[in-house]
C-alpha positions as CSV (number, residue, x, y, z in Angstrom):
1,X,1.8,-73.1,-61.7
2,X,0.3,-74.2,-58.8
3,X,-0.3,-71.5,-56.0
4,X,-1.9,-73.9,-53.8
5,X,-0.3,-73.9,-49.9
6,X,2.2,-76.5,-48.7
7,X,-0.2,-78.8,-46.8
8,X,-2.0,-79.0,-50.0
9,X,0.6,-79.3,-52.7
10,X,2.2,-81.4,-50.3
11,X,1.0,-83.8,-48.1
12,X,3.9,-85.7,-47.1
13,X,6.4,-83.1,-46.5
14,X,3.8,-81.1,-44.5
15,X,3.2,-83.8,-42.0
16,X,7.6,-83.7,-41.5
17,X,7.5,-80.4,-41.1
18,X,4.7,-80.6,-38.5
19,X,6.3,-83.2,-36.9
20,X,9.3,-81.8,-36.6
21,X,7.8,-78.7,-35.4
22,X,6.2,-80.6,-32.6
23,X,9.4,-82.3,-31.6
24,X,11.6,-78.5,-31.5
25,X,8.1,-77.3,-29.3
26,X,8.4,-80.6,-27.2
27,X,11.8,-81.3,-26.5
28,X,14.5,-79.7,-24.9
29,X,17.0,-79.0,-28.0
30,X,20.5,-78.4,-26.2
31,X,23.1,-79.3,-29.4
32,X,25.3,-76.7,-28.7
33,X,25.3,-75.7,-32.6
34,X,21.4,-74.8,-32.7
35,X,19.3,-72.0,-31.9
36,X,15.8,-71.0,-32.8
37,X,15.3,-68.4,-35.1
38,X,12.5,-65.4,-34.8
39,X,9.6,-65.6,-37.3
40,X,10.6,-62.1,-39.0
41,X,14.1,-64.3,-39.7
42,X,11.8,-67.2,-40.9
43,X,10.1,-64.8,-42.9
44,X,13.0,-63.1,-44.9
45,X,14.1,-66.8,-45.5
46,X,11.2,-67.8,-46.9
47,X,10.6,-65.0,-49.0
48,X,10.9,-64.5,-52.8
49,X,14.7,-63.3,-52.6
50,X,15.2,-66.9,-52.9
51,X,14.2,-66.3,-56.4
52,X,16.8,-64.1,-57.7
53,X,20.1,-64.4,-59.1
54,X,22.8,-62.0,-58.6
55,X,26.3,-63.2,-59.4
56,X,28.5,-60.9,-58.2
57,X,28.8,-58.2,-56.0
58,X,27.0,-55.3,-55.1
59,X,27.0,-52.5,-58.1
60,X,28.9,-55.1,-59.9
61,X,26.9,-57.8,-61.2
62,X,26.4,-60.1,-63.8
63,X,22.9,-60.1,-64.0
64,X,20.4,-57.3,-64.4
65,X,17.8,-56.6,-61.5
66,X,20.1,-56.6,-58.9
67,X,19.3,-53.2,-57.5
68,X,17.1,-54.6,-54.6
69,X,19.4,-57.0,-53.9
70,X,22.4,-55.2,-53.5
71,X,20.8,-52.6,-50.9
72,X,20.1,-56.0,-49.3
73,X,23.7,-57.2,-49.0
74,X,25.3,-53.6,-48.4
75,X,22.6,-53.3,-45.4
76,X,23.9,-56.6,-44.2
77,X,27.3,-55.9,-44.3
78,X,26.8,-52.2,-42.5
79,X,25.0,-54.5,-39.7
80,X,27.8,-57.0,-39.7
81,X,30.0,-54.0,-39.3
82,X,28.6,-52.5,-36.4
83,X,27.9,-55.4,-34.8
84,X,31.2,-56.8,-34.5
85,X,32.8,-53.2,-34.1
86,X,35.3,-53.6,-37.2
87,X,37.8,-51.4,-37.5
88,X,37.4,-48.8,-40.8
89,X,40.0,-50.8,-43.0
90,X,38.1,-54.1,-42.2
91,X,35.6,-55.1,-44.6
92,X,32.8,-58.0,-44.5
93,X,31.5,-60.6,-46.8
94,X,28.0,-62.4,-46.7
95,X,28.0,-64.7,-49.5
96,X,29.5,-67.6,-48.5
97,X,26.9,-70.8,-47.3
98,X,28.2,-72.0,-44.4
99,X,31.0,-72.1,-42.0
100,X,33.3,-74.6,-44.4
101,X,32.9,-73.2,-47.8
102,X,33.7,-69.7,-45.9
103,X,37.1,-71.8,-44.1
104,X,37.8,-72.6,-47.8
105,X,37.4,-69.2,-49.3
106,X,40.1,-67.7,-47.3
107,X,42.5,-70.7,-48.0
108,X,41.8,-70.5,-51.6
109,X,42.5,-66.8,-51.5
110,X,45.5,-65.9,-49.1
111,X,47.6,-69.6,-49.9
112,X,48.8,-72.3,-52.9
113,X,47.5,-75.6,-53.1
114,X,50.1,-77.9,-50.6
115,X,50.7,-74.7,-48.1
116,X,50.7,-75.8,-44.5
117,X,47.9,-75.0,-42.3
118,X,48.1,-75.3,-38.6
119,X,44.7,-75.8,-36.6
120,X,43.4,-77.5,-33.2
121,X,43.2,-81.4,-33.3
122,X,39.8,-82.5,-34.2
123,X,39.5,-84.9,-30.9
124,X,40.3,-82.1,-28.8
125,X,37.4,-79.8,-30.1
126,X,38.6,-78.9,-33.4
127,X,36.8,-78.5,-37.2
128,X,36.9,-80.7,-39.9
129,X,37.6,-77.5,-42.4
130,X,40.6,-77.1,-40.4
131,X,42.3,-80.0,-41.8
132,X,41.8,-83.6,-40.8
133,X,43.5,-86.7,-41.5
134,X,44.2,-89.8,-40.1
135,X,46.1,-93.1,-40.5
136,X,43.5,-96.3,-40.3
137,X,42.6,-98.3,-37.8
138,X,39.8,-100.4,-39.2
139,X,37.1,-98.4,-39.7
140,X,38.0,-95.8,-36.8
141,X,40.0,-92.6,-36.2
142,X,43.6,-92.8,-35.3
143,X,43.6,-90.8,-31.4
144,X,47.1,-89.9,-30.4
145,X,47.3,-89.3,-26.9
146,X,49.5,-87.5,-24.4
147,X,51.4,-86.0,-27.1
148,X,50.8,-82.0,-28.4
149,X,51.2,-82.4,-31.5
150,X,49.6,-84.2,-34.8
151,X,50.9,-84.1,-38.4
152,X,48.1,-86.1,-39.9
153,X,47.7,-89.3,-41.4
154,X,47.1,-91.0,-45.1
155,X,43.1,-91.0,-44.8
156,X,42.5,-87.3,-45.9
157,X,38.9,-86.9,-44.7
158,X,38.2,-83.2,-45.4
159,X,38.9,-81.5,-48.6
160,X,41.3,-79.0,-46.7
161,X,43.7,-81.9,-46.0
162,X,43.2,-82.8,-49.6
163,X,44.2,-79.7,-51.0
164,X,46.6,-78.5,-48.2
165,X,49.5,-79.9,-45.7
166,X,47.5,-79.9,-42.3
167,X,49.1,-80.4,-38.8
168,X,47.3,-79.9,-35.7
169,X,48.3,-79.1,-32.1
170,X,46.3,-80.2,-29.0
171,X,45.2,-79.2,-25.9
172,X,47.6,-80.1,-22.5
173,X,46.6,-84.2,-21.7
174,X,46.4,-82.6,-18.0
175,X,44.2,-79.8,-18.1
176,X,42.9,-80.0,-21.3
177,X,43.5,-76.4,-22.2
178,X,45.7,-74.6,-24.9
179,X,49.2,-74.2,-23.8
180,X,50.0,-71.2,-25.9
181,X,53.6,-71.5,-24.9
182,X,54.0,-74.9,-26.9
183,X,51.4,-73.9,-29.5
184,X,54.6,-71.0,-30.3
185,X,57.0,-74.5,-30.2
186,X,55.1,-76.0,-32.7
187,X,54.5,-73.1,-34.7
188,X,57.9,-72.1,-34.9
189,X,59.1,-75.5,-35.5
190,X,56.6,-76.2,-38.3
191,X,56.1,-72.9,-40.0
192,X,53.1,-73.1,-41.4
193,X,51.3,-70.1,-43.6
194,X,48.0,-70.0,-41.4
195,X,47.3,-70.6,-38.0
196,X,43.8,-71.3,-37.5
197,X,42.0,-71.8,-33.9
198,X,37.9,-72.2,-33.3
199,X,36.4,-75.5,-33.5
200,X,33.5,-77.2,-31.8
201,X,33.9,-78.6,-28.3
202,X,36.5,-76.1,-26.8
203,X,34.6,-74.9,-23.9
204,X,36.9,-71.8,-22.8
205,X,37.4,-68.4,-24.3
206,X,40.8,-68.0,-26.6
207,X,43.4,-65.6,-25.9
208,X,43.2,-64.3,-29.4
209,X,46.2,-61.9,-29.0
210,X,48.7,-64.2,-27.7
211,X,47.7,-66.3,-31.1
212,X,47.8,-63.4,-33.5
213,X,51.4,-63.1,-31.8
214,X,52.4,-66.6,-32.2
215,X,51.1,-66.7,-36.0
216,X,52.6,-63.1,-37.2
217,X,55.8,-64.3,-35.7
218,X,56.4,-67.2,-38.1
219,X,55.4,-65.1,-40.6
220,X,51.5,-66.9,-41.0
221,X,48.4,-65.4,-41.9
222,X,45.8,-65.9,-38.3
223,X,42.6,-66.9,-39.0
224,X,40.0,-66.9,-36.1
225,X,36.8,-69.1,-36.8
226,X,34.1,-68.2,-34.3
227,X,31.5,-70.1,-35.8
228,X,30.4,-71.1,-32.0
229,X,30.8,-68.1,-30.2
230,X,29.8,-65.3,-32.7
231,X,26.7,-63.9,-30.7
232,X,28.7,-64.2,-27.6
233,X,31.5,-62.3,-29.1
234,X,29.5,-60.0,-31.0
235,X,27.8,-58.9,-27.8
236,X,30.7,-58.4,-25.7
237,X,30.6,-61.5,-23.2
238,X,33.5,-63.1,-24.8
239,X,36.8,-61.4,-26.2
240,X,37.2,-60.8,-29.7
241,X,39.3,-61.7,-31.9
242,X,38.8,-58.6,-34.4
243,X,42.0,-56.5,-34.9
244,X,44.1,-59.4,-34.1
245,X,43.2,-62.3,-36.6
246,X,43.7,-61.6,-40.0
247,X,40.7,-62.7,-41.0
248,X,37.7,-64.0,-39.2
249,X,35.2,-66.5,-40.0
250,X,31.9,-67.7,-38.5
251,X,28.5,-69.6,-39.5
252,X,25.7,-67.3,-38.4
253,X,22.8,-70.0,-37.1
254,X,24.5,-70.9,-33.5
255,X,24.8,-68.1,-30.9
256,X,24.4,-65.3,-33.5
257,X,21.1,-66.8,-34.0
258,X,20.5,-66.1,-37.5
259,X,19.5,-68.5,-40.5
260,X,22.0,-71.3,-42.3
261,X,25.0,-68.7,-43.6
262,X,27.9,-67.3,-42.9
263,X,30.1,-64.1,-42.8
264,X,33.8,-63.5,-43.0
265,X,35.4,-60.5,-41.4
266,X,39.2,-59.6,-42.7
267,X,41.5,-56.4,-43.3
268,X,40.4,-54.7,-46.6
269,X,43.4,-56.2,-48.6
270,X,42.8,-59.9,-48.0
271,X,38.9,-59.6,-48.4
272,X,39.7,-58.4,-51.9
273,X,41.3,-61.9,-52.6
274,X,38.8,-63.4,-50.5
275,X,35.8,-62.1,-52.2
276,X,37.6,-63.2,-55.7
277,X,38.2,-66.6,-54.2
278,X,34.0,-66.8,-53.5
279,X,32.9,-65.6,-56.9
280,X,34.1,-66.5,-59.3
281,X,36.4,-68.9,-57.5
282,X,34.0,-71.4,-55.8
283,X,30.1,-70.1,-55.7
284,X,28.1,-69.2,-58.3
285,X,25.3,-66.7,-57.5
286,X,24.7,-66.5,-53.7
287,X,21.5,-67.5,-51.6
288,X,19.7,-63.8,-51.4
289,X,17.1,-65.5,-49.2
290,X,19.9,-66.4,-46.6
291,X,21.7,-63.1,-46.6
292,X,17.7,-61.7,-46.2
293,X,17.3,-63.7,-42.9
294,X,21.4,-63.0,-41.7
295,X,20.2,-59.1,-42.6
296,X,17.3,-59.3,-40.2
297,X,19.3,-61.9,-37.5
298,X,22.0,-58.6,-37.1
299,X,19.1,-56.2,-36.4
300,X,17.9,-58.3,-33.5
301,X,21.8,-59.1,-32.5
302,X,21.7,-55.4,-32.4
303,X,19.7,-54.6,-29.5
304,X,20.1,-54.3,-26.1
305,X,18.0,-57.5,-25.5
306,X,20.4,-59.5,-27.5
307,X,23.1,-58.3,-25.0
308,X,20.9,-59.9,-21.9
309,X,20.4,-62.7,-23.9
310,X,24.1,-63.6,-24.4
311,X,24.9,-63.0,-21.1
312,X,22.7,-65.3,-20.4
313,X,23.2,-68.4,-22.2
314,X,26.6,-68.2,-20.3
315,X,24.9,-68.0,-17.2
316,X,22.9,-70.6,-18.2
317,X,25.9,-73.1,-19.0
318,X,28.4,-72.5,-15.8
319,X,25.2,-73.1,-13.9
320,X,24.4,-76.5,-15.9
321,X,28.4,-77.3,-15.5
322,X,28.1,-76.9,-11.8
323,X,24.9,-78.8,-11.4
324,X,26.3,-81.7,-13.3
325,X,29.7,-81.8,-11.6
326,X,27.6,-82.2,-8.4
327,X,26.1,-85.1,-9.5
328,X,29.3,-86.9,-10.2
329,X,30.0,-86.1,-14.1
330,X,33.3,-85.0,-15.0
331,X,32.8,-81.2,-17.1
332,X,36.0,-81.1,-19.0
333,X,38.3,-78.3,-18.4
334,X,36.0,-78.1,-15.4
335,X,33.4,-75.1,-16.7
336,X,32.9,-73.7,-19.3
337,X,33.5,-69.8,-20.6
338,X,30.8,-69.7,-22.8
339,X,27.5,-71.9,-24.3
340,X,28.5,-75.0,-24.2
341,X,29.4,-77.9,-21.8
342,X,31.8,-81.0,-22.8
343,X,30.6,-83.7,-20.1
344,X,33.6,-86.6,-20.0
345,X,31.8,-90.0,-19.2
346,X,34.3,-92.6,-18.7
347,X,33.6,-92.8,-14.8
348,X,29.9,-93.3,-16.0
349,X,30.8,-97.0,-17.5
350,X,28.3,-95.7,-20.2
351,X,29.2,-93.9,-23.3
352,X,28.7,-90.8,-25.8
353,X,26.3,-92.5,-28.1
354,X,23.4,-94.5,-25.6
355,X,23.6,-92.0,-23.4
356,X,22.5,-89.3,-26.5
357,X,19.9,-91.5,-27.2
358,X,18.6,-92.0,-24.0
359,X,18.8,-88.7,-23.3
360,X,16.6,-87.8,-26.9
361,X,13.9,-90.9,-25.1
362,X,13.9,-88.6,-22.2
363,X,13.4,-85.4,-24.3
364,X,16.3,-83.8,-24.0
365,X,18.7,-83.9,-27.3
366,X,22.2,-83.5,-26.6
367,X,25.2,-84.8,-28.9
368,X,27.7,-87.7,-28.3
369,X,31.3,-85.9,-28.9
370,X,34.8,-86.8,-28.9
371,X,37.2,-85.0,-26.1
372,X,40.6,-84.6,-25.6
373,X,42.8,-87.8,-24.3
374,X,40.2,-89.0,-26.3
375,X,40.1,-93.7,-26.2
376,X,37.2,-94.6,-28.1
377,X,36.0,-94.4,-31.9
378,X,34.0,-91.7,-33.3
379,X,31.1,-93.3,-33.6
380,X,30.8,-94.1,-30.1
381,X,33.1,-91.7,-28.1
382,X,33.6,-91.1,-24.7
383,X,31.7,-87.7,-24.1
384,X,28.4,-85.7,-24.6
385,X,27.9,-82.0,-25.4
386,X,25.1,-79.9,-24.1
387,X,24.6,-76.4,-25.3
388,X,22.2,-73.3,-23.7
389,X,21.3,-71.4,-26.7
390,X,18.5,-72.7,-28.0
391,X,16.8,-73.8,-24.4
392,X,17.7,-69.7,-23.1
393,X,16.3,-68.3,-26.5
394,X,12.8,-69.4,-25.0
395,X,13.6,-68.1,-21.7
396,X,14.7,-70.5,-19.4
397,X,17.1,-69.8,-16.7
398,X,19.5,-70.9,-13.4
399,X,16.2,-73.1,-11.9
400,X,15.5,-74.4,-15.0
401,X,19.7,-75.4,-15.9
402,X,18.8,-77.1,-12.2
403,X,15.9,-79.1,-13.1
404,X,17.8,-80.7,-16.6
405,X,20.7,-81.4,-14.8
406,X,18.4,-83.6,-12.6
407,X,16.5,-84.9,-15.0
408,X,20.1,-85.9,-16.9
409,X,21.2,-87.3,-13.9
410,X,17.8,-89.7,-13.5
411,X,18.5,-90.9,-17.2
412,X,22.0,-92.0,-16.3
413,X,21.4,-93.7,-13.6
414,X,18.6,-95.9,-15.0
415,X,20.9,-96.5,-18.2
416,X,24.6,-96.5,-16.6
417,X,25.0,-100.3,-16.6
418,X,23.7,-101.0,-20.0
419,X,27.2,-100.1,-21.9
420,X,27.5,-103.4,-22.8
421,X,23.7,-104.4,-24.7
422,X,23.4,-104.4,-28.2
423,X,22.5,-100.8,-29.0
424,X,19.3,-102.2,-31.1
425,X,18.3,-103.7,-27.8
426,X,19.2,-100.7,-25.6
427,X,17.0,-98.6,-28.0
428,X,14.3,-100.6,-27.6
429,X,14.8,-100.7,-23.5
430,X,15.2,-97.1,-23.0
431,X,12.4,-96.3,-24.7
432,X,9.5,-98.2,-22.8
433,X,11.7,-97.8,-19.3
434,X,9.1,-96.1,-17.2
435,X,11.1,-93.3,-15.9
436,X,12.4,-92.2,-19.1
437,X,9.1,-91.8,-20.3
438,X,8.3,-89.9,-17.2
439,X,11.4,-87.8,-17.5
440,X,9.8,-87.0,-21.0
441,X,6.5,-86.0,-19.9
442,X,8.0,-83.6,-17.3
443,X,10.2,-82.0,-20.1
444,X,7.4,-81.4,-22.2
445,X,5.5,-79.6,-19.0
446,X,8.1,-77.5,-19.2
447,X,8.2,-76.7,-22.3
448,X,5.1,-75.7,-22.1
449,X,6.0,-73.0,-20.1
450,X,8.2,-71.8,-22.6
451,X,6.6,-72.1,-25.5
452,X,8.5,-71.6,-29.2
453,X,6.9,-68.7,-31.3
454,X,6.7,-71.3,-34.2
């Protein structure tokens, strides 16, 4: 076998890789789901755990060999553990790949096929693997406004409205918040077996008790998915929903800012069915090299640096709310509690998906996104998302959240009255406008400044 290196056993996908590694150094990467790993996380990922198979659990495998591996896993776990402060009868499970398969684990293991699972409406910030569904309209999602309530459609889109009954409840058409008290209406009225909250574009904390209180009184298990706010949580800057939620569930690559993985969190009895419901129930052997890199992510979560860090990308987000709102964009909810900012564009006159592009011209990548009261299809909806904790993992702070907001700003207003161009032609527009390249070449100065330890 060949032991050459990747640039020469592999031309082609070494000149992506550089490129890609030019654009991450280049460009300001604010998708609210993305971080920047360290290069001992990069490292464990990379190394030859990836090359071993170890079906099972630890001390209890299939295969032989295991023995490095499973100090690997227990020492994750320990980390996991302490980080999140778990209670002694809680235990902790690493295997799963990502945030969905680990959603589907607990369903698999705590209900029946056709139980009904109650999570936030996917317009109003919710998850796909919370249950989605929706009746046609052409070739777009079904939005229901100014109601609280969803029970779905025909189109099941994710495999949990597939397998399970899934209604939704949304966020108050006025402020765009949860209203606990008619979250409890709905509950009590629907009775579901799960009550699930977390999604994607909720931008304020969660009263997890008042949930745990709404679910256990209906008699539902209370899942808690905190695939967003993990390292925030984790580090004390948000609350936590450990001790309340039955079980919890996160991916570990956004503000925990590990590799592609996930953990799940629960009391001691329903891991046991959880862990059964991973292997053997829907993985096979699990990615060693992955729980390697989550491993070393914890350690760094660990330290008092991460702490500053967290607090932080917070600071770093109500700052880039505030900035924006002075320049006339409408912040949903009107902040933000954590590292993420939902920016509602209607009174713009231009739209979700140009203005991600332009925005990605200028050098700044953001994310079109659907919000609540939401009007317009998915695949051009009426807001953006902007996330901190990748630009605050390489050290930016409050002047710098000042200067993007700016430079945002700038984009918009040399873009706001092209909503109505073909977007082939606005692609081609943007790109040679002469102060979006600017705006680019004064992004890259700055990141510069900051510099990626690629």
């Amino acid at each position: 076998m060949s032991q050459k290196n990747l640039k020469s056993a592999d031309k082609d996908v070494y000149e992506i890789l550089k490129a890609e590694e030019k654009k991450q150094q280049e460009k300001l990467s604010m998708i609210p789901s993305e971080n920047f790993t360290s290069k001992a996380v990069r490292e464990a990922v990379g190394s030859v755990f990836m090359n071993k198979y170890s079906e099972g659990y630890p001390n209890a495998r299939y295969y032989e060999g295991n023995y490095h591996i499973d100090k690997l896993e227990l020492l994750a776990i320990e980390r996991a553990k302490k980080f999140f402060k778990l209670p002694k009868d809680w235990e902790v499970n690493v295997q799963a790949l990502s945030g969905s398969p680990a959603n589907l684990s607990v369903y698999i293991g705590l209900l029946k096929p056709g139980d009904k699972i109650m999570g936030m409406y996917l317009p109003d910030g919710g998850h796909l693997s919370h249950g989605w569904s929706y009746n046609p309209k052409s070739d777009s999602a079904e939005f229901v406004p100014n109601v609280m309530f969803y029970a779905g459609g025909k189109r099941k889109v994710n495999v949990t409205s597939k397998f399970y009954e899934a209604v939704q409840y949304k966020t108050d058409p006025k402020t765009k918040l949860l209203d606990y008290k008619e979250i409890e209406k709905i509950a009590k009225k629907e009775k579901p077996k799960m009550i699930i909250t977390g999604g994607t574009a909720y931008p304020r904390d969660i009263d997890y008790k008042r949930m745990s209180e709404i679910a256990h009184s209906v008699g539902a298990y209370y899942l808690a998915d905190i695939a967003h706010e993990a390292g925030l949580i984790g580090a004390g800057v948000m609350n936590t929903p450990v001790g309340y939620a039955d079980v919890v569930t996160m991916t570990t690559h956004k503000t925990l800012r590990c590799n592609r993985g996930a953990i799940i969190l629960g009391k001691a009895d329903l891991m046991k069915k959880i862990n059964r419901a991973i292997f053997p129930g829907l993985q096979g052997g699990p990615h060693n090299h992955s729980i390697a890199g989550i491993a070393v992510g914890l350690k760094e979560a660990l330290t008092p640096e991460f702490k500053k860090y967290a607090k932080q990308v917070v600071k770093n987000a109500q700052v880039l709310a505030k900035e924006l709102e002075q320049y006339g964009f409408e912040i949903i909810t009107g902040g933000t509690d954590k590292h993420l900012v939902l920016i509602d564009l209607s009174n713009k006159g231009l739209f979700g998906k140009k203005y991600a592009r332009a925005l990605d011209y200028a050098g700044i990548i953001a994310n079109m996104n659907t919000m609540p009261q939401e009007k317009r299809p998915p695949a051009d909806p009426s807001a953006l998302r902007v996330g901190t904790p990748w630009i605050t993992t390489r050290g930016m702070r409050e002047p710098e959240m000042k200067q993007i907001a700016k430079w945002m700003n700038e984009v918009m207003e040399v873009v706001k009255d092209w909503q109505d161009m073909d977007f082939t032609e606005f692609n081609t527009k943007v790109a040679n406008h002469k102060d979006v390249k600017r705006v680019a070449k004064e992004v890259s100065i700055l990141c510069k400044r900051y510099p990626l330890g690629i």
